[in-house]
C-alpha positions in Angstrom: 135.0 174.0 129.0 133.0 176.5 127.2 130.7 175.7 123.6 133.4 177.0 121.3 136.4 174.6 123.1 133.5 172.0 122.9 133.3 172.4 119.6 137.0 173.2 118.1 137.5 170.0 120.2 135.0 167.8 117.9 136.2 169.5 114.5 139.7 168.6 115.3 139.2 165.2 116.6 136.4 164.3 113.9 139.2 165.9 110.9 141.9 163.9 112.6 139.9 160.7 112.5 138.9 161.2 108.9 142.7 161.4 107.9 143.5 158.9 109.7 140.6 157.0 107.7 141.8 157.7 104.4 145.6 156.7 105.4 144.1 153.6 107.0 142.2 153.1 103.5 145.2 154.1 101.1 147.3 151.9 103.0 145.2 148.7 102.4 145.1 149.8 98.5 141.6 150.5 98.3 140.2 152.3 95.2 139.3 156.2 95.1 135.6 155.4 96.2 137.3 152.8 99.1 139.4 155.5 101.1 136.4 158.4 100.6 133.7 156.1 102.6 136.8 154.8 104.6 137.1 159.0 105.7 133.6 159.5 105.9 132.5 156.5 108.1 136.0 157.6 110.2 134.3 161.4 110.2 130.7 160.0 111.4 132.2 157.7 114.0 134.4 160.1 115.2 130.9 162.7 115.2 129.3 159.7 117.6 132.0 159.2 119.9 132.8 163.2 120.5 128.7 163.6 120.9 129.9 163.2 124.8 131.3 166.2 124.4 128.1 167.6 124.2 129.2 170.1 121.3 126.1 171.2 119.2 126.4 169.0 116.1 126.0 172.0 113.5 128.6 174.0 114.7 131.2 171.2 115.2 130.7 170.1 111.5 130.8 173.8 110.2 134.2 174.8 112.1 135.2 171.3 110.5 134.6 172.2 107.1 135.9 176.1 108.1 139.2 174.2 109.3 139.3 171.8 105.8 139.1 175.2 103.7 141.5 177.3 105.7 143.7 174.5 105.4 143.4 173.8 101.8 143.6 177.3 101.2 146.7 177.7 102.8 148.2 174.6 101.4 147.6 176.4 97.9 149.3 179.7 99.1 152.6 178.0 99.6 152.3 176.1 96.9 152.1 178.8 94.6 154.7 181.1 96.5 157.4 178.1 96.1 156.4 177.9 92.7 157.1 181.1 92.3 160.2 181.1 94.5 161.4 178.4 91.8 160.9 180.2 88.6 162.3 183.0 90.0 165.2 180.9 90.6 165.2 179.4 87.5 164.8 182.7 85.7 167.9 184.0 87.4 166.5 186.6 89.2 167.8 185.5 92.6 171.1 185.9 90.9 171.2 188.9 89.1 169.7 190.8 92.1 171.9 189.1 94.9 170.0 187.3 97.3 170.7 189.3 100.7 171.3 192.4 99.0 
């Protein structure tokens, strides 16, 4: 396993432990401030238990936050394209033109 698998490994696993934090602390009906230190203590336990993967600790929690902003970034792009899609829609525009014209 080289350094980069090492640390994509930790990003992914430390990210998916974080979600499942916040889930874990939405689902118990904490408050705003509950579910973020729910996530962040999920995100450094998750850090301490991949540190046998011997990942340099830097690296794993900069492709983490690399994978957060991609994603988020991503998220927004569809987002707006189906908004778009929809006021198109709404417009008429799908209809005027003919949709497999």
């Amino acid at each position: 396993m080289t350094n980069d698998d090492r640390t994509r490994a930790t990003a992914v696993t430390v990210l998916l432990a974080a979600l499942l934090g916040s889930l874990w602390a939405l689902q118990r009906g904490f408050d705003p401030q509950g579910v973020a230190l729910a996530a962040v203590l999920a995100y450094g336990a998750a850090l301490a238990i991949t540190g046998l993967l011997q990942a340099p600790l830097a690296n794993a929690v900069t492709t983490s936050v690399k994978y957060v902003v991609l994603g988020a970034a991503f998220t927004v792009w569809v987002a707006a394209a189906g908004a778009y899609a929809g006021w198109q829609l709404l417009r008429g525009y799908a209809a005027a033109k003919g949709v497999f014209a």
